[in-house]
C-alpha positions as CSV (number, residue, x, y, z in Angstrom):
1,X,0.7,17.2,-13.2
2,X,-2.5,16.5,-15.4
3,X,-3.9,13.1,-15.6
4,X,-4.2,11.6,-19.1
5,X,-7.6,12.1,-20.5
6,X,-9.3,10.8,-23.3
7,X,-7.6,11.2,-26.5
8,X,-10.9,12.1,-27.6
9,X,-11.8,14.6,-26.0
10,X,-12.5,16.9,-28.5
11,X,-15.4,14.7,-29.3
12,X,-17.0,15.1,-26.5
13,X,-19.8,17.6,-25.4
14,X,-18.8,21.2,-23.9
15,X,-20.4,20.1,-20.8
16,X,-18.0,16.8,-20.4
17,X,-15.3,18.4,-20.7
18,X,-16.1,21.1,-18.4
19,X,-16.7,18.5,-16.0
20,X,-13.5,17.2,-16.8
21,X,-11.7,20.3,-16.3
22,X,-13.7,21.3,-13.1
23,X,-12.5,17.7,-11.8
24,X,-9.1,18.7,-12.5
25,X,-9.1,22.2,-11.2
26,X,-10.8,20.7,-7.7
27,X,-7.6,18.1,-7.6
28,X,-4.8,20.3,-8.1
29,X,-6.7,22.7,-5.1
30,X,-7.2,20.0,-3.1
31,X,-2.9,19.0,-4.0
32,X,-2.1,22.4,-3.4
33,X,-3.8,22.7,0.5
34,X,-2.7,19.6,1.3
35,X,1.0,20.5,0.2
36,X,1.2,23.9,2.0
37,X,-1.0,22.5,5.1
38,X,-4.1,24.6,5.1
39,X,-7.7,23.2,5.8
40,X,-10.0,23.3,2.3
41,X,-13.6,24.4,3.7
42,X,-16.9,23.2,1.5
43,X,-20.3,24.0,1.6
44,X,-22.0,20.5,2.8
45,X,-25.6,20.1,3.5
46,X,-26.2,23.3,4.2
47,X,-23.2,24.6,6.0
48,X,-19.5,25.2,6.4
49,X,-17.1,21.9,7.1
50,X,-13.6,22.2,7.7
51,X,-11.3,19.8,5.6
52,X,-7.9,19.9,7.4
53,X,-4.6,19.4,5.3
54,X,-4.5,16.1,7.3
55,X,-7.6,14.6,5.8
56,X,-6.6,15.9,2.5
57,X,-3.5,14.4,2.3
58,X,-5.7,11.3,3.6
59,X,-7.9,11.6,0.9
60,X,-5.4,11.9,-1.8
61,X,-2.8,9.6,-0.8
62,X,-0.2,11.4,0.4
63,X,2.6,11.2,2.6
64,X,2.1,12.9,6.1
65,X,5.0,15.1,7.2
């Protein structure tokens, strides 16, 4: 499910919109660990952090089995 975007997004700069669609593409990963219960790990400051499927769902509003 994408979010509505600007209608105009065709006017914006290459760079929006590939922030747009970067946005997006982090979402629907972040939808998709959540949904299937497995932990999303970042690079933060330097180092590897775990984000379980618990604090996803957290995150994202979602509905804890």
């Amino acid at each position: 499910m994408m979010r509505k975007t600007n209608e105009n997004v065709l006017e914006l700069s290459l760079e929006d919109r590939a922030e747009i669609a970067l946005k997006e593409a982090v979402r629907k990963l972040k939808i998709d660990h959540a949904w299937h219960g497995l932990p999303l790990y970042i690079l933060r400051d330097g180092k590897i952090v775990e984000i379980s499927a618990e604090q996803l769902r957290a995150e994202l509003g979602l509905k804890s089995d």
